[in-house]
C-alpha positions in Angstrom: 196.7 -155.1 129.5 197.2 -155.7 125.7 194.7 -153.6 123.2 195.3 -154.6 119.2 193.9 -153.0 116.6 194.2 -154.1 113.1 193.9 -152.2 109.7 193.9 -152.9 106.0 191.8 -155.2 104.5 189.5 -155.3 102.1 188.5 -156.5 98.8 190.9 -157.4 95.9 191.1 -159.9 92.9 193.1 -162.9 92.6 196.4 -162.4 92.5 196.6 -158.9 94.0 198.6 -157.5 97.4 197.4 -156.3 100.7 198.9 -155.4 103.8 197.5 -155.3 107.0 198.3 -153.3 110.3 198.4 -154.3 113.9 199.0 -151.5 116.0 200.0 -152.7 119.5 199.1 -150.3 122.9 201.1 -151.9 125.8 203.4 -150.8 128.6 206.1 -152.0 126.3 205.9 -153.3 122.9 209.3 -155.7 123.6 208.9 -158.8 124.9 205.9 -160.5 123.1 204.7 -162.5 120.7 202.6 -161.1 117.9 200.6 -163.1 115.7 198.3 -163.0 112.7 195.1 -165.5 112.6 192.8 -166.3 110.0 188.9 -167.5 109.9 186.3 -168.0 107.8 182.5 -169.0 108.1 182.4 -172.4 109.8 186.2 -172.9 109.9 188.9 -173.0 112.9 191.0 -170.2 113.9 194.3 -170.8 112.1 197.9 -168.9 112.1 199.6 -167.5 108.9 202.4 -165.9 110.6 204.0 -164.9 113.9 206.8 -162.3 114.8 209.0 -162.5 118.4 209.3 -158.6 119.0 212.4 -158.8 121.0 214.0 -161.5 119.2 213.0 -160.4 115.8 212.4 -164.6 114.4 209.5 -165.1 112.5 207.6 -168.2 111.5 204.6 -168.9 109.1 202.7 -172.2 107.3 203.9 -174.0 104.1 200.1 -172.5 103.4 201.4 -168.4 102.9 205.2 -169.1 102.9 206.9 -167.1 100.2 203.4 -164.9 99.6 202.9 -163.9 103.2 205.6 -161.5 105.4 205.3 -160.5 108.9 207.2 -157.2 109.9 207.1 -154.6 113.0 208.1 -151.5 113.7 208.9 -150.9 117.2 208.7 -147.0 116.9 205.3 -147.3 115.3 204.5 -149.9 117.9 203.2 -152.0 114.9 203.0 -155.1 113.0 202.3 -155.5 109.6 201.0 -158.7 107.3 202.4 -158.2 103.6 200.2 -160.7 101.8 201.0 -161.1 97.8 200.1 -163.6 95.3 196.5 -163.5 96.8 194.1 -166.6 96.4 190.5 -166.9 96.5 191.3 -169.9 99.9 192.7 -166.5 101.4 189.5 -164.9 102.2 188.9 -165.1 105.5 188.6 -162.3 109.0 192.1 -161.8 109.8 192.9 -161.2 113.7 195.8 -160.2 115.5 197.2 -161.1 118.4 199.4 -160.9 121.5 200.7 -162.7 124.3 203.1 -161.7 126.7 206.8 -163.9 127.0 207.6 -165.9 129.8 211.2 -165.3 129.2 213.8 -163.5 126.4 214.0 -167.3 125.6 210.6 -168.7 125.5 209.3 -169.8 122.1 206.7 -168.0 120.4 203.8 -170.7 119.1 201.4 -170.6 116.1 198.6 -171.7 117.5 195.6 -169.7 118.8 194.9 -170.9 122.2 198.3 -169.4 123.5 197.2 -165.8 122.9 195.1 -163.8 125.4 194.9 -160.7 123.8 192.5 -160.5 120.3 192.0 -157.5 118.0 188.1 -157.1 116.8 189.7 -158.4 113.3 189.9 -157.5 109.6 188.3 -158.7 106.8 190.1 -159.8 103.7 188.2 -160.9 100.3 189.9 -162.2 97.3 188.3 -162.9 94.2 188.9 -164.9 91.3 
């Protein structure tokens, strides 16, 4: 059993920084993928970034490269979104997630329907 809860968000204008938390409560925080989702009102459930906490490789969309970073620390058991540069198109619930690896060597997806563990979500505003 996986529990994620995320942290951070909030209002901010365009242009301006936020950085989210993901705190992960597991047997063992090794071995998983972690990823950060976005949605808004009426919109699919779409990744901006995804960490391998074993392997340490990280992956995000042309959408938030350079402006988006995903980080952990396994001592804190957490994984952080730094998100710069802000836009308005960036508002959204942000969610974290988890799923468990098959293997040391399995590939960790972006997509949404290969995590089984959700956090209740944290809201991000930007404005222009």
């Amino acid at each position: 059993q996986v529990q994620l809860v995320e942290s951070g968000g909030g209002s901010v204008q365009a242009g301006g920084s936020l950085k989210l938390s993901c705190v992960v409560s597991s047997v063992t925080f090794l071995g998983k993928c972690i990823g950060w989702f976005r949605q808004s009102p009426g919109k699919e459930r779409d990744g901006v970034a995804r960490i391998d906490t074993t392997l340490l490789s990280t992956s995000s969309p042309d959408s938030v490269k350079g402006r988006f970073t995903i980080s952990q620390d396994s001592a804190k058991n957490t994984v952080y979104l730094q998100m710069n540069s802000l836009k308005p198109e960036d508002t959204a619930m942000y969610y974290c997630a988890a799923k468990a690896k098959p293997s040391v060597a399995a590939y960790c997806q972006l997509s949404a329907e290969d995590y089984n563990y959700w956090g209740q979500g944290t809201q991000v505003t930007v404005s222009s």
